[in-house]
VEXVOGU-44839 format. One line per 2 residues: for each residue x, y, z of C-alpha. Coordinates in steps of 0.05 Angstrom, whole numbers, plus 5000, padded with zeros to 4 digits. Example, Ala and Ser with C-alpha at 12.3 -4.5 7.8 and 13.67 -1.06 7.14 Angstrom:
5246 4910 5156  5273 4979 5143
! end
This chain:
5000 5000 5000  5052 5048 5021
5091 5030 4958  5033 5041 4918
5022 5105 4941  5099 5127 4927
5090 5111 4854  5036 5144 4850
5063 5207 4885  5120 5195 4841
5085 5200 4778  5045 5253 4797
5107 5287 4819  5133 5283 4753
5079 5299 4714  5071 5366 4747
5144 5370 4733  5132 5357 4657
5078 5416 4668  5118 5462 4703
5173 5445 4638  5116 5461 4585
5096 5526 4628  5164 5546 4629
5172 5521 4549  5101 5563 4537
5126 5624 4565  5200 5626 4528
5158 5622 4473  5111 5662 4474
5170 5719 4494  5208 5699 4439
5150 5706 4399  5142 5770 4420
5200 5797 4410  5202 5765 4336
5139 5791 4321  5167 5865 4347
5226 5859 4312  5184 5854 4244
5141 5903 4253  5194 5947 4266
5228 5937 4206  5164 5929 4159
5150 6006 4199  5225 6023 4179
5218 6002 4107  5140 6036 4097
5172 6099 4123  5231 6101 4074
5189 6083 4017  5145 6137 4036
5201 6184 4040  5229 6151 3974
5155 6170 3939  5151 6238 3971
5221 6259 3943  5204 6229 3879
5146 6273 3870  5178 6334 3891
5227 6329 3839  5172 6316 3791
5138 6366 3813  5198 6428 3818
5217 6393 3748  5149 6411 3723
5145 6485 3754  5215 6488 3713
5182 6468 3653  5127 6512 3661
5158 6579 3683  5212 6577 3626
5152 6556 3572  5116 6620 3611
5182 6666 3604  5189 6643 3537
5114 6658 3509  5121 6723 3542
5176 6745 3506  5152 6717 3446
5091 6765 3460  5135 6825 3474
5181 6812 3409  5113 6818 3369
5088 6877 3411  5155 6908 3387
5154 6891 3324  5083 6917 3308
5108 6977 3352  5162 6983 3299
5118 6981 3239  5066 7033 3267
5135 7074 3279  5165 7068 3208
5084 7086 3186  5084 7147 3228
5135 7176 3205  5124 7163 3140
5060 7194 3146  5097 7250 3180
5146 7257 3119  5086 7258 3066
5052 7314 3107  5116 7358 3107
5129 7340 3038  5057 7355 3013
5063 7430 3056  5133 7442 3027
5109 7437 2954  5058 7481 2971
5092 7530 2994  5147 7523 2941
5084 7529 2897  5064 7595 2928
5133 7620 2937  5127 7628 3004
5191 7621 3035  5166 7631 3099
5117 7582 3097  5174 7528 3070
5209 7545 3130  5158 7541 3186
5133 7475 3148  5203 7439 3144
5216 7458 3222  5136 7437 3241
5161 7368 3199  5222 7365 3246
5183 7384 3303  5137 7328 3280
5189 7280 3279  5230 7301 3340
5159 7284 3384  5141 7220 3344
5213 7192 3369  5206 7224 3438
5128 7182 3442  5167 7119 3411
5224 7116 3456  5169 7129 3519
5130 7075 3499  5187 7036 3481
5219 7041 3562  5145 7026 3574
5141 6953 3537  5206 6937 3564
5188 6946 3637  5123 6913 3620
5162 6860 3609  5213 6870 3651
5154 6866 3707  5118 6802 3678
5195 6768 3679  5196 6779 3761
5121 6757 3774  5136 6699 3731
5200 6685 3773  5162 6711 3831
5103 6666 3830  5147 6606 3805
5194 6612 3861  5128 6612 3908
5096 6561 3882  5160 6516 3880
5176 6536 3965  5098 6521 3980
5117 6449 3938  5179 6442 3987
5137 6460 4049  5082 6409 4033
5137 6359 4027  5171 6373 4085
5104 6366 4127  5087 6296 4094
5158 6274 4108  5141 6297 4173
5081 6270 4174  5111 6202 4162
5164 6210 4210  5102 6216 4263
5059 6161 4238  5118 6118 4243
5124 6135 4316  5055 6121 4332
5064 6049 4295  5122 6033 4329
5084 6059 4401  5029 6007 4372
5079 5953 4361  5102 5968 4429
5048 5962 4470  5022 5903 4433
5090 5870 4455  5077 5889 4528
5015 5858 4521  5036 5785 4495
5090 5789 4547  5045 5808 4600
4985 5761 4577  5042 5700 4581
5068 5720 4643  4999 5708 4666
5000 5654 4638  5053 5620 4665
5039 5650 4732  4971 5624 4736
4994 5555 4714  5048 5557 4767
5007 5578 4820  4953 5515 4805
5017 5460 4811  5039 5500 4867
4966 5496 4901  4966 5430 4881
5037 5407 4912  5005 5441 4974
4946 5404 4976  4985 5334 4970
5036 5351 5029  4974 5369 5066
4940 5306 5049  5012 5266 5060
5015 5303 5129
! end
């Protein structure tokens, strides 16, 4: 009988030993898992954030390329415009004063006609007069077109060089903005660590605590 009784005690004995072995076996796992599982999601978070940052940079170059593009096709067209504004400018010049030179012309013959010396004279200095203002108006409106121009060149720059530091900005808040999300994932990936560790240690503690209660209960009953 007593005999019995050792064997069984015995077995029992080591069958709460094999249980305290898979607790302990369960819980290295389950922290090695853990940490594993961490260890991914940190690098899967690494690698989303750089290819974020990889996209975002490849977007602001496309999109500063672009505003290239665009403001030099703008610059251009303008002074395409302007070289046509001067040229008709031009024409309507070489017109004027060939209008101008007719007039004179037409009063010089008359008074040549009339013999009237002193109308010749007054007519050939109202021609020069004539003249003399027509280049005077055609040089003002010539400064004029170029500072038009001049002007539209630096709001074209202007707005270009706007337009490309609001692109930078934006990219510098999603980078940014990446930067944070990763954070928050890798908070997330924390805490969901903490919690398998925590969750096993319960585990184990719990199953440790029932052989333990157990044990108790047969030295008590052995007693």
């Amino acid at each position: 009988m007593a005999q019995s009784k050792a064997r069984d005690a015995e077995k029992k004995a080591k069958e709460n030993a094999e249980k305290a072995a898979a607790a302990q076996k369960q819980y290295n796992d389950a922290v090695k898992n853990a940490a594993t599982t961490y260890k991914q999601s940190v690098q899967d978070i690494g690698t989303k954030l750089k290819q974020s940052l990889t996209d975002n940079a490849t977007a602001l170059f496309r999109d500063v390329t672009d505003l290239a593009t665009k403001y030099r096709r703008d610059e251009y067209d303008t002074t395409i415009k302007a070289n046509r504004a001067e040229r008709a400018a031009l024409k309507e010049q070489i017109n004027s004063i060939e209008d101008i030179r007719n007039e004179a012309r037409e009063s010089e013959l008359e008074a040549l006609r009339e013999g009237d010396f002193k109308a010749l004279f007054l007519a050939r200095e109202a021609g020069a007069q004539a003249l003399r203002e027509d280049e005077k108006s055609n040089n003002r409106e010539r400064i004029d077109r170029a500072q038009s121009l001049a002007d539209q060149r630096e709001d074209l720059l202007r707005s270009a060089q706007q337009t490309r530091a609001d692109r930078m900005l934006a990219a510098d808040r999603q980078n940014s903005d990446a930067r944070l999300a990763q954070s928050r994932e890798i908070q997330q990936a924390q805490l969901a660590r903490q919690r398998s560790l925590q969750a096993a240690s319960e585990a184990y503690s719990a199953e440790l605590k029932q052989l333990n209660g157990y044990l108790q209960a047969r030295l008590k009953m052995e007693g």
